[in-house]
C-alpha positions as CSV (number, residue, x, y, z in Angstrom):
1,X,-135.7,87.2,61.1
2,X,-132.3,86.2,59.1
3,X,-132.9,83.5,56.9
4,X,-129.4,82.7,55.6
5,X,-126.1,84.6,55.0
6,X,-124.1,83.9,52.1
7,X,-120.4,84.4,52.5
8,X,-117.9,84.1,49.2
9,X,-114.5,84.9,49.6
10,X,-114.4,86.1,53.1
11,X,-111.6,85.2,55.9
12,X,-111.9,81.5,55.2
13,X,-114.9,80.6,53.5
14,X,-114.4,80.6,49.8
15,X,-118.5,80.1,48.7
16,X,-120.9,79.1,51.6
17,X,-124.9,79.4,52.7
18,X,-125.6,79.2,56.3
19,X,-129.1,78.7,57.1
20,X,-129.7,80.4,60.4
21,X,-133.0,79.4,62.6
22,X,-134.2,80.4,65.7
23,X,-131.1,79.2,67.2
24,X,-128.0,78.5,65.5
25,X,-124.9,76.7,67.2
26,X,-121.9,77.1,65.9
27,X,-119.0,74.9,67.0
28,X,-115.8,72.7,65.9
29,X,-111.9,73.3,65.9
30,X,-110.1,76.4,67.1
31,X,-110.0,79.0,64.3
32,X,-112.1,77.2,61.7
33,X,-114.7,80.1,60.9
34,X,-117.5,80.2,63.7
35,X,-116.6,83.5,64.6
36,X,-116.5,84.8,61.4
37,X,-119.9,84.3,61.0
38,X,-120.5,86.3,63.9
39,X,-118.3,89.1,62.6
40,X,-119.9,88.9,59.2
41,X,-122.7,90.2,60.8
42,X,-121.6,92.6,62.6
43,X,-120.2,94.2,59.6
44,X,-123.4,94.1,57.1
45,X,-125.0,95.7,60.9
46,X,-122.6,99.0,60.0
47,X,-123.4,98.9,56.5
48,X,-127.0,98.6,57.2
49,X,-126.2,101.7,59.4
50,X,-124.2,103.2,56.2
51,X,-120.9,103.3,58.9
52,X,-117.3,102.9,58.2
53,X,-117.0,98.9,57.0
54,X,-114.4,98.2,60.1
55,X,-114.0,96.0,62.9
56,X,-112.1,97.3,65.3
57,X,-108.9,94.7,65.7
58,X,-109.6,93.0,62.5
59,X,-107.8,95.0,59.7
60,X,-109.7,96.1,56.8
61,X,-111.4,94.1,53.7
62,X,-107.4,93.6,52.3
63,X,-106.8,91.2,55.2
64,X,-110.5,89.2,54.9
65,X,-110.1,88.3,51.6
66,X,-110.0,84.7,50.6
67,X,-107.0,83.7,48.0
68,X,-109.0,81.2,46.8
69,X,-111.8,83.7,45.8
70,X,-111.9,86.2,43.1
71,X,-114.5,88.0,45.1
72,X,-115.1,89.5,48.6
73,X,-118.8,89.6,49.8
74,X,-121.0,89.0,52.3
75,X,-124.5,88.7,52.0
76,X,-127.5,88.0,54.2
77,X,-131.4,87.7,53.1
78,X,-134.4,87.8,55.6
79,X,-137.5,86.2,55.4
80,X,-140.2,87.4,53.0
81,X,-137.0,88.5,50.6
82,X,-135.2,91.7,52.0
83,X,-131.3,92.1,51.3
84,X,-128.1,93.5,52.4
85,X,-125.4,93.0,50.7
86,X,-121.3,93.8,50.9
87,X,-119.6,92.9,47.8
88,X,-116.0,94.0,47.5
89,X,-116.0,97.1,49.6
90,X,-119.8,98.3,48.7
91,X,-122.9,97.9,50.4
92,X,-126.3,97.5,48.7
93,X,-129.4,96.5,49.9
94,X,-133.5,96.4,49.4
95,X,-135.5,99.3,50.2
96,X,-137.6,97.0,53.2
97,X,-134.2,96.2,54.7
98,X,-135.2,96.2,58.7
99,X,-131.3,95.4,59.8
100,X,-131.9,94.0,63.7
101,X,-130.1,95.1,66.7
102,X,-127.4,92.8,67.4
103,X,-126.9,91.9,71.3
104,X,-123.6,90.5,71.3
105,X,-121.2,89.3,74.0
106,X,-117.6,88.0,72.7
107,X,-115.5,85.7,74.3
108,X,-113.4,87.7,75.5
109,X,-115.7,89.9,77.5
110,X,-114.9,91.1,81.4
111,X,-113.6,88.7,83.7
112,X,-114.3,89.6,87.8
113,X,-113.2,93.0,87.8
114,X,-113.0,96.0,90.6
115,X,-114.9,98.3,87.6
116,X,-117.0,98.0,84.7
117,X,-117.3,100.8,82.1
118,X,-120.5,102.4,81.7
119,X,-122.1,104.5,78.6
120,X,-122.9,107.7,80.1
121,X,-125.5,108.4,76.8
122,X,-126.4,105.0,76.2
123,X,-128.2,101.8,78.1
124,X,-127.2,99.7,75.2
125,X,-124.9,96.2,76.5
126,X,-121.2,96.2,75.3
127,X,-119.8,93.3,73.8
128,X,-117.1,92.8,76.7
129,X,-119.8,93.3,79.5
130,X,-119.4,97.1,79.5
131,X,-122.1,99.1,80.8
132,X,-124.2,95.9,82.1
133,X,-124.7,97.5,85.5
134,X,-126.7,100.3,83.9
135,X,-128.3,98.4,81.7
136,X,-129.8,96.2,84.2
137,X,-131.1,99.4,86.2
138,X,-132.6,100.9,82.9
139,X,-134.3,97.7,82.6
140,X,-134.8,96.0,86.0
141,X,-138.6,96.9,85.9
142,X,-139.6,95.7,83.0
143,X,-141.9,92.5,82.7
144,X,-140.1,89.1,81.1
145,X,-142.3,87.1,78.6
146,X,-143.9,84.1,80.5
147,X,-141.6,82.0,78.8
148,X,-138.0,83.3,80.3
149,X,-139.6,83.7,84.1
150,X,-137.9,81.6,86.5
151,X,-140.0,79.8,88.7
152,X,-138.3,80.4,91.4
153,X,-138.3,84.3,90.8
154,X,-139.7,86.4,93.6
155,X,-141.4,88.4,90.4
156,X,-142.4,89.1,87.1
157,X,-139.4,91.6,86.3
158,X,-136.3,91.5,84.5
159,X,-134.0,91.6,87.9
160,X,-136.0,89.2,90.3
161,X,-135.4,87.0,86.9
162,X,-131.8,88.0,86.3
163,X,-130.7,87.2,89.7
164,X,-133.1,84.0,89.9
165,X,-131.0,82.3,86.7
166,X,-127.4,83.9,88.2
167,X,-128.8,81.7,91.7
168,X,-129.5,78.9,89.2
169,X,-126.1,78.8,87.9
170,X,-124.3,79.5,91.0
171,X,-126.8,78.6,94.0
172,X,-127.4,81.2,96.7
173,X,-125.7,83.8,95.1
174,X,-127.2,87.0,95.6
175,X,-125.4,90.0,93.3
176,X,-125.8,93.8,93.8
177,X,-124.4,96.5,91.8
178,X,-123.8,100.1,92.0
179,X,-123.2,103.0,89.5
180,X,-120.4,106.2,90.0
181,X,-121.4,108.4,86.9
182,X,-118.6,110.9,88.2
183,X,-116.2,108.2,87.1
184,X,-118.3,106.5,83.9
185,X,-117.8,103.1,85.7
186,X,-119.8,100.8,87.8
187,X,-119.1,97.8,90.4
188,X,-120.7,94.9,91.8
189,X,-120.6,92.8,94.5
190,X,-121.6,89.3,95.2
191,X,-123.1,87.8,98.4
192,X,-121.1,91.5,100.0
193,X,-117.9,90.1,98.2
194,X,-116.4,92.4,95.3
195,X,-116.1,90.3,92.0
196,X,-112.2,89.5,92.3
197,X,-112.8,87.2,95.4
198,X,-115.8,85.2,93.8
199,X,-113.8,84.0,90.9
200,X,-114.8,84.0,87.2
201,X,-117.9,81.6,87.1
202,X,-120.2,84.1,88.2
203,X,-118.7,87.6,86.3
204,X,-118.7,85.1,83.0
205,X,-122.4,84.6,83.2
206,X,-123.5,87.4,84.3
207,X,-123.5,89.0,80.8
208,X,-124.7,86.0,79.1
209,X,-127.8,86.3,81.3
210,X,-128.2,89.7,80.5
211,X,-127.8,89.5,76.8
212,X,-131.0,86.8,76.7
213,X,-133.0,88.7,78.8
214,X,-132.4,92.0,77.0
215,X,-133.2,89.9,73.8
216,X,-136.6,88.7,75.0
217,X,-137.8,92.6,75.5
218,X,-135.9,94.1,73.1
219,X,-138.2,94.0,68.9
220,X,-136.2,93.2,66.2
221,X,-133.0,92.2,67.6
222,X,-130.4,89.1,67.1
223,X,-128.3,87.6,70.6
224,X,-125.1,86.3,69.5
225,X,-122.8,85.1,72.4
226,X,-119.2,83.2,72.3
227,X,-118.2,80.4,74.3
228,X,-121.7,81.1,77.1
229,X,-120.4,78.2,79.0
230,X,-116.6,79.5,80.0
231,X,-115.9,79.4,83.6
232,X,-119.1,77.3,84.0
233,X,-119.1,74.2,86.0
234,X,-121.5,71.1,83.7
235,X,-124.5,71.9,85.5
236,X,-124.3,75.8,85.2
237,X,-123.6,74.7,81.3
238,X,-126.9,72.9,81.2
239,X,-128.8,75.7,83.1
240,X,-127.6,78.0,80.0
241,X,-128.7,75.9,77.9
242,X,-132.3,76.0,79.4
243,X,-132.3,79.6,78.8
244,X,-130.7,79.7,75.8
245,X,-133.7,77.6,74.8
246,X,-136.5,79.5,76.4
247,X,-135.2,82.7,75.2
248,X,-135.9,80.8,71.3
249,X,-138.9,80.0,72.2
250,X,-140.0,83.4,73.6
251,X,-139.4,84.4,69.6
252,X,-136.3,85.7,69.6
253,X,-133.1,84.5,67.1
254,X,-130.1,83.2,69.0
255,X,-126.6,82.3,67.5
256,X,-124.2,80.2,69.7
257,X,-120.6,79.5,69.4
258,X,-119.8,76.9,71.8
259,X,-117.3,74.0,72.6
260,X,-119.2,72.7,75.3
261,X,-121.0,69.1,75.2
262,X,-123.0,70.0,78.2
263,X,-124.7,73.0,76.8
264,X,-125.4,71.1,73.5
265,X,-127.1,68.3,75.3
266,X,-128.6,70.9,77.4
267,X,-130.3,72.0,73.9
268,X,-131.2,69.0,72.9
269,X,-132.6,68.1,76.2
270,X,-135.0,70.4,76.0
271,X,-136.1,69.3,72.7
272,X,-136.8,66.5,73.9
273,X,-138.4,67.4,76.8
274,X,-140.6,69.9,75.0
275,X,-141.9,67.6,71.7
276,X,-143.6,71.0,70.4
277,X,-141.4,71.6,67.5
278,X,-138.7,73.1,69.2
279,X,-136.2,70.9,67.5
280,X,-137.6,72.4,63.9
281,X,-135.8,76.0,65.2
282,X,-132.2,74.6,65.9
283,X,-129.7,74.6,62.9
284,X,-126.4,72.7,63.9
285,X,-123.2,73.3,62.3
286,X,-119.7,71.4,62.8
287,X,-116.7,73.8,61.6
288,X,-113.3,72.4,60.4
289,X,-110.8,73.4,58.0
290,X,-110.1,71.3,54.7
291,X,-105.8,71.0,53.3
292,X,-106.3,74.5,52.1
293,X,-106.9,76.1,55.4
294,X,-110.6,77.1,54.0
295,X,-113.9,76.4,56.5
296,X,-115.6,73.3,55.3
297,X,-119.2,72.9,57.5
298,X,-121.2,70.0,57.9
299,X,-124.9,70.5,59.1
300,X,-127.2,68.4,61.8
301,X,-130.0,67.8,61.8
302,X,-132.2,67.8,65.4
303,X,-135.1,65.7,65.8
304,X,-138.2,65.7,68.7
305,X,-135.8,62.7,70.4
306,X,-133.1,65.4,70.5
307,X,-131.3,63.1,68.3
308,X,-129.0,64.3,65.2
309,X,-129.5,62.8,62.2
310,X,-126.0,62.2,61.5
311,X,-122.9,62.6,63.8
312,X,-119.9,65.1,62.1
313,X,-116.7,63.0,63.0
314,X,-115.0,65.2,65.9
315,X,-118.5,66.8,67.0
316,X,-118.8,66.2,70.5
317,X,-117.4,62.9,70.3
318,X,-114.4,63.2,72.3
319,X,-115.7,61.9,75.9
320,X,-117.0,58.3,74.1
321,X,-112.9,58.2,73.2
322,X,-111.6,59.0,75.8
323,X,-113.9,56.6,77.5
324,X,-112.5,53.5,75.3
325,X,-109.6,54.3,76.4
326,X,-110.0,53.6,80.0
327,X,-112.6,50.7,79.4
């Protein structure tokens, strides 16, 4: 498991530590470093993998640096001491360095669509949704930890579960999808219905689904999902949330980005709910930017009460002023 990463000089963090736990939530103010954590790893993943240090859309290491930094790295140690480090356009690492598979699904992943992509050599999830049709046939058969099975699943595998939590979310919705290799691309449908007439809810969440039950089968590996809760109505928000904290417990690390209050009460909810430590795996992180246009980030603390032990001004506070206002 990650422990920390250390980021100096990169995009807008001039010299920070962020402790990662089971699961880490990441929110605050448009373009004030959450997803730069996300990308940070995603780039010590291709070093680990000694590939080109590129994200695709995101310029090269001239365009990351910080002006306020005489340095560019990024940094991130595991528990029980490993290392991987990128300092100024060079990789180095430990010799026990186990990278994990990173599950990721970005914000700005497929929408309802008439096609989906598939992999024709790979059953690997894209970070758009690409390929999620295959993977859920490669995997539809395989048993879900007791933690992440729905009870009202009509079984023990991952696609009775997959469409139990979709029904969840979006009640009596029953999905079906179907592969043409001859064209690399795939389609589903939705009570009969092709995507485009369903709306977005249900095409949104679909890949967040996937991506925690992929993580809960898949050893070694890292879920990181933007923004889980777009197109979600509050009650589909809280029912990701529930996942999203079942999928912790089942043991496997989970970083969030999220601007949603519902799914962050959904989390602490649960901790509540379930006074067996769960809070003691959440790390809590409120992003903003300081007069220098650099990421300053303020921790919470979760207890057993689901209560923080001190409120960031602007983190999730905006409903209590809005609600002064109309008192």
């Amino acid at each position: 498991m990650i422990k920390n990463i250390e980021l100096t000089g990169f995009k807008s963090f001039v010299s920070d530590t962020i402790d990662l736990g089971g699961l880490t939530l990441l929110t605050g103010l448009n373009s004030s470093g959450k997803s730069s954590i996300m990308q940070s790893l995603l780039l010590l993943q291709k070093a680990a993998h000694s590939e080109k240090l590129f994200l695709d859309g995101h310029g090269n290491t001239s365009e990351w640096k910080n002006p306020y930094s005489p340095d560019l790295g990024v940094t991130v140690n595991f528990e029980g001491g490993a290392q991987l480090s990128i300092k100024n356009g060079t990789s180095t690492s430990t010799n026990d360095v186990n990278f994990p598979e990173i599950i990721y699904i970005a914000a700005d992943r497929f929408g309802p669509e008439t096609s989906v992509p598939i992999y024709v050599d790979s059953n690997k999830l894209g970070r758009r949704g690409q390929n999620i049709f295959k993977c859920i046939e490669f995997y539809e058969n395989i048993e879900l930890p007791k933690f992440l099975q729905h009870e009202k699943s009509q079984g023990l595998t991952f696609l009775f579960n997959l469409q139990a939590w979709l029904s969840v979310i979006s009640p009596n919705v029953q999905f079906k999808s179907s592969i043409e290799l001859m064209s690399d691309s795939s389609f589903s449908t939705f009570n009969g219905y092709r995507a485009k007439n369903v709306g977005f809810g249900l095409s949104y969440a679909l890949p967040v689904i996937t991506a925690l039950l992929l993580g809960s089968i898949t050893p070694n590996c890292i879920v990181m999902i933007e923004n889980p809760e777009a197109h979600l109505h509050p009650r589909g928000q809280t029912e990701v949330a529930r996942l999203i904290a079942l999928c912790v417990e089942a043991g496997v690390q989970v970083i969030i980005e999220t601007h949603s209050d519902h799914l962050f009460d959904g989390i602490r909810i649960h901790a509540k709910k379930n006074r067996n430590q769960f809070n003691e795996l959440v790390k809590i992180y409120w992003f903003e930017l300081d007069k220098n246009n650099n990421t300053d980030v303020q921790p919470a603390l979760l207890d057993k009460d689901g209560r923080l032990d001190e409120w960031p001004t602007g983190l999730f506070d905006q409903f209590g002023i809005n609600a002064s206002k109309l008192l």
